[in-house]
C-alpha positions in Angstrom: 19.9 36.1 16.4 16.3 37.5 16.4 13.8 36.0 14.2 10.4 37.4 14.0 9.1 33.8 12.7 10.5 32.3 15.8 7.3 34.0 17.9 5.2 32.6 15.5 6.3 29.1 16.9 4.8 27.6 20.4 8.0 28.0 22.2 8.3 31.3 20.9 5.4 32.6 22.0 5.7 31.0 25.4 8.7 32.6 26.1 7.6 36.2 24.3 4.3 35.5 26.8 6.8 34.9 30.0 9.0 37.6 29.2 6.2 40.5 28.9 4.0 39.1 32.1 7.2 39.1 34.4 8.6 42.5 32.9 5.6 44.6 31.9 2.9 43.3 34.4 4.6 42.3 37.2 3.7 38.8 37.5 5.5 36.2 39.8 7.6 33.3 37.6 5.2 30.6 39.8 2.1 32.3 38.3 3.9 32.2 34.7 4.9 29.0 35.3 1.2 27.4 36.3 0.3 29.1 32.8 2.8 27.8 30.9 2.8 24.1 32.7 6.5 24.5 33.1 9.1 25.4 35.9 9.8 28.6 37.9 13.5 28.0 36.3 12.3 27.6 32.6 10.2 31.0 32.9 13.7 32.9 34.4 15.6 30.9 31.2 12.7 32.3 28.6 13.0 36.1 30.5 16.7 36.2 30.3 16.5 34.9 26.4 14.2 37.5 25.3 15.6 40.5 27.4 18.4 40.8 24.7 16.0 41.5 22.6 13.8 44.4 23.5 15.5 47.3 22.5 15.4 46.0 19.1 12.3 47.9 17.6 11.0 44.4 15.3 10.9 43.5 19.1 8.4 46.1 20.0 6.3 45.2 16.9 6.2 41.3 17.9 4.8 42.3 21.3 2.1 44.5 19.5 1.2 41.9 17.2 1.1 38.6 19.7 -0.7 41.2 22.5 -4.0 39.4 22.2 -2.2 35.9 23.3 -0.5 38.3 25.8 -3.7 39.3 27.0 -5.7 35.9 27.0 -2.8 34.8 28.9 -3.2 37.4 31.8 -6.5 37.1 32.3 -6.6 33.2 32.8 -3.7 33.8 35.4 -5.8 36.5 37.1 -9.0 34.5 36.8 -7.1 31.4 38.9 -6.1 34.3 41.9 
């Protein structure tokens, strides 16, 4: 069930912040996974999870309104290559 409060949670965010670095910009799970201090398998888990998800439009609207963590988040990542 899809729960916009549930991306206002860490482990919401971490897996709304895996889920649009590995689909939108193309990063590698290992990357993802430095970032989130977690494991290559934990960042496929929080992918599959949220891919049932985005064709939902409150979807889109989540991903607009968290894009500034989305953001931070890519540019540490890119800043460590």
């Amino acid at each position: 069930m899809f729960s916009k409060n549930f991306f206002d949670t860490p482990l919401g965010l971490n897996q709304l912040i895996a889920y649009e670095l590995y689909v939108t910009y193309g990063l590698y799970q290992r990357e993802i996974a430095e970032y989130l201090n977690c494991s290559n398998n934990t960042v496929a888990n929080y992918v599959r999870k949220i891919s049932n998800y985005k064709h939902l439009k409150d979807f889109k609207l989540v991903v607009i309104a968290k894009n500034d963590h989305i953001q931070e988040a890519l540019q540490i990542i890119n800043s460590r290559s």
